[in-house]
FIDREN-590049 format. One record per residue: residue number from 1; residue in one letter; z, y, x of N, C-alpha, C, O in turn. Coordinates in steps of 0.2 Angstrom, whole numbers, plus 5000, padded with zeros to 4 digits. Layout:
BEGIN
num;residuo;n.c3;n.c2;n.c1;ca.c3;ca.c2;ca.c1;c.c3;c.c2;c.c1;o.c3;o.c2;o.c1
NUM;A;Z;Y;X;Z;Y;X;Z;Y;X;Z;Y;X
...
//
This chain:
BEGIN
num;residuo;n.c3;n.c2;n.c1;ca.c3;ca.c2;ca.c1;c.c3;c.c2;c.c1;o.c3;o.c2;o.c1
1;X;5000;4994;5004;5000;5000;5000;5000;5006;5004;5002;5006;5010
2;X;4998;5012;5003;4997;5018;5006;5000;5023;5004;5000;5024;4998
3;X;5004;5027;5007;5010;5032;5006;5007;5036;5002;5001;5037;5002
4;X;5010;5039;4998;5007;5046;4995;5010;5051;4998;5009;5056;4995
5;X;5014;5052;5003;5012;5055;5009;5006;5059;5012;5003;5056;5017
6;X;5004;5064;5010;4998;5066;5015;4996;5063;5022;4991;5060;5023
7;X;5002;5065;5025;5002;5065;5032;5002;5057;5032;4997;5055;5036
8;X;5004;5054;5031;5004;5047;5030;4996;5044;5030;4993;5040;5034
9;X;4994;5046;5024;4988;5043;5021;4982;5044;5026;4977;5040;5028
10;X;4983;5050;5028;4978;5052;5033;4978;5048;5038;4973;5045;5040
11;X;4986;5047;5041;4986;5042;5048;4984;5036;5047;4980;5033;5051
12;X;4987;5033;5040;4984;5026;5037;4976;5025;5037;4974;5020;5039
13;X;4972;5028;5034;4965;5031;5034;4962;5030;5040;4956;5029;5041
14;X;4967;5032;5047;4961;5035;5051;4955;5040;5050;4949;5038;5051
15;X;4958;5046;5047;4953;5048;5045;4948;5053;5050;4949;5056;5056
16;X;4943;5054;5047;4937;5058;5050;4937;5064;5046;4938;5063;5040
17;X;4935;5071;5049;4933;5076;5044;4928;5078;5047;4928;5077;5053
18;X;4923;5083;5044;4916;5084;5048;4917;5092;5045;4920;5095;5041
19;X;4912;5094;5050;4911;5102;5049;4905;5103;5054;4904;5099;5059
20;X;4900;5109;5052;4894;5110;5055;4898;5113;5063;4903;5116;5063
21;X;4892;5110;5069;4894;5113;5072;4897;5122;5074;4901;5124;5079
22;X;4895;5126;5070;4893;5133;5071;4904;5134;5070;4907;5140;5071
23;X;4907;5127;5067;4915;5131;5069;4921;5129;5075;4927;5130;5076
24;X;4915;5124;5079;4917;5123;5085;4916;5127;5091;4911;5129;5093
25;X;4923;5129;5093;4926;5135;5096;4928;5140;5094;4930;5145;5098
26;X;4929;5142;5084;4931;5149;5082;4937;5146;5081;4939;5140;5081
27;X;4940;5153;5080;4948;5152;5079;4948;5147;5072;4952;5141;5071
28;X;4945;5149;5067;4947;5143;5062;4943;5135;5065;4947;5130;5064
29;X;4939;5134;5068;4938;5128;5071;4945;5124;5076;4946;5118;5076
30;X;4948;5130;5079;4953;5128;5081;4957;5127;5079;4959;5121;5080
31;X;4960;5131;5076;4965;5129;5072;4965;5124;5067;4969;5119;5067
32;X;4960;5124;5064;4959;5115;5061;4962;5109;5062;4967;5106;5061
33;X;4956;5110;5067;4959;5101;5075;4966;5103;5078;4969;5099;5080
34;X;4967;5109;5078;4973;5108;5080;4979;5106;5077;4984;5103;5080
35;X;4979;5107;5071;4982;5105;5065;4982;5100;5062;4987;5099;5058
36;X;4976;5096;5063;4974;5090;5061;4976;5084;5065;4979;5079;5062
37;X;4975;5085;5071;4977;5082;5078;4983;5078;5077;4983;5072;5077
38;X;4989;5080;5074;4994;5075;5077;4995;5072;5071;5000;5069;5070
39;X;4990;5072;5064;4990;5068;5060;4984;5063;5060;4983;5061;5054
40;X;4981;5062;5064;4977;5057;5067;4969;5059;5067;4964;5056;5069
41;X;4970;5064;5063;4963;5066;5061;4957;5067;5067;4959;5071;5072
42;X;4951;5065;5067;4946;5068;5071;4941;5072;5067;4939;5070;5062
43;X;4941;5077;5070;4934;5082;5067;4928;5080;5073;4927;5078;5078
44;X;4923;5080;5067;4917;5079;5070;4912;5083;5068;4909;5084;5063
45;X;4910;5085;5073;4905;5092;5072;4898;5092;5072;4895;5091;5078
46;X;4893;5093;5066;4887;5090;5064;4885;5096;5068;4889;5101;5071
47;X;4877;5095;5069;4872;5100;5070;4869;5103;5067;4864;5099;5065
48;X;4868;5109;5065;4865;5113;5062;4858;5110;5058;4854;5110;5063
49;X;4855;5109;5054;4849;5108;5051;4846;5114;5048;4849;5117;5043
50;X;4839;5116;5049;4834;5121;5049;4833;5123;5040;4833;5128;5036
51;X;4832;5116;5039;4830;5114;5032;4835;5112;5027;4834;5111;5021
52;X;4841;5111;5029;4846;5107;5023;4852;5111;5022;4856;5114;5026
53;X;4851;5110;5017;4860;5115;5014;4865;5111;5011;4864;5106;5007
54;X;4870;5113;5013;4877;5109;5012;4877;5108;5006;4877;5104;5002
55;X;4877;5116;5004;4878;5117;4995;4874;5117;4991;4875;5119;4986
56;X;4866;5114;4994;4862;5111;4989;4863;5104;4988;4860;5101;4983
57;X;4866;5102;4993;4865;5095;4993;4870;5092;4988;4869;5088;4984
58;X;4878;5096;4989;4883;5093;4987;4882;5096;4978;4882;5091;4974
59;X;4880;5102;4976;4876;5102;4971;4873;5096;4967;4874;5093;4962
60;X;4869;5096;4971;4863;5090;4969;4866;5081;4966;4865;5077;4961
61;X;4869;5082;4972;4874;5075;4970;4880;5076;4966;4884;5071;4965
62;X;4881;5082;4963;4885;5084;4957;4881;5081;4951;4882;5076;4948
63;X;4876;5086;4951;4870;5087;4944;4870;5078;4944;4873;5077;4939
64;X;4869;5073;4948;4867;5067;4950;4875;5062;4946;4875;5057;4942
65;X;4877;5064;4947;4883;5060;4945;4888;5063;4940;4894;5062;4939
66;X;4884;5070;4937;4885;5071;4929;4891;5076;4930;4890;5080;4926
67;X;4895;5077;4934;4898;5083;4938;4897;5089;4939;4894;5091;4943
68;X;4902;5094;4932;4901;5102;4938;4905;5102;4946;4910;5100;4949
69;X;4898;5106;4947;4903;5105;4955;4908;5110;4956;4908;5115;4952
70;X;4913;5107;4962;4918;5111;4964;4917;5117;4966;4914;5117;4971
71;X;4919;5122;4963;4917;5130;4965;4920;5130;4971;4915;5132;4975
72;X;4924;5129;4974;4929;5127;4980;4924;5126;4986;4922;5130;4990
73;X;4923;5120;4985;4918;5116;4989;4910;5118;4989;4907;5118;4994
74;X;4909;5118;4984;4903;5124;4984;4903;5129;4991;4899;5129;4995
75;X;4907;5134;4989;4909;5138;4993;4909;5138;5000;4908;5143;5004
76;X;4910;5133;5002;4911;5131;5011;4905;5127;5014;4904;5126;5020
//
């Protein structure tokens, strides 16, 4: 069973969190990972893509799975 502990769940998980490259090295990129870090978490950081958008895509796979999307998420 898995903690409903956050910090727990994450550790449990091993989890992965991803983000475009362009926030590795900003103060919020930092602070992230560094935040993330001692709860096991690795960030991994995509490469920018010319033609694709995050928030067309997460969109898309909303419309797709019948889903308003998260204005939140959207957002980022």
């Amino acid at each position: 069973m898995i903690s409903q502990d956050p910090p727990a769940r994450l550790r449990a998980l091993r989890a992965r969190a991803g983000h475009g490259d362009d926030w590795r090295g900003t103060p919020q990129g930092d602070r992230l990972e560094h935040e993330l870090a001692p709860l096991g978490v690795e960030i991994v950081h995509f490469s920018a893509t010319v033609h694709a958008s995050g928030t067309a895509l997460r969109t898309a796979l909303a419309a797709i799975e019948g889903e308003r999307p998260d204005l939140e998420t959207v957002a980022t």
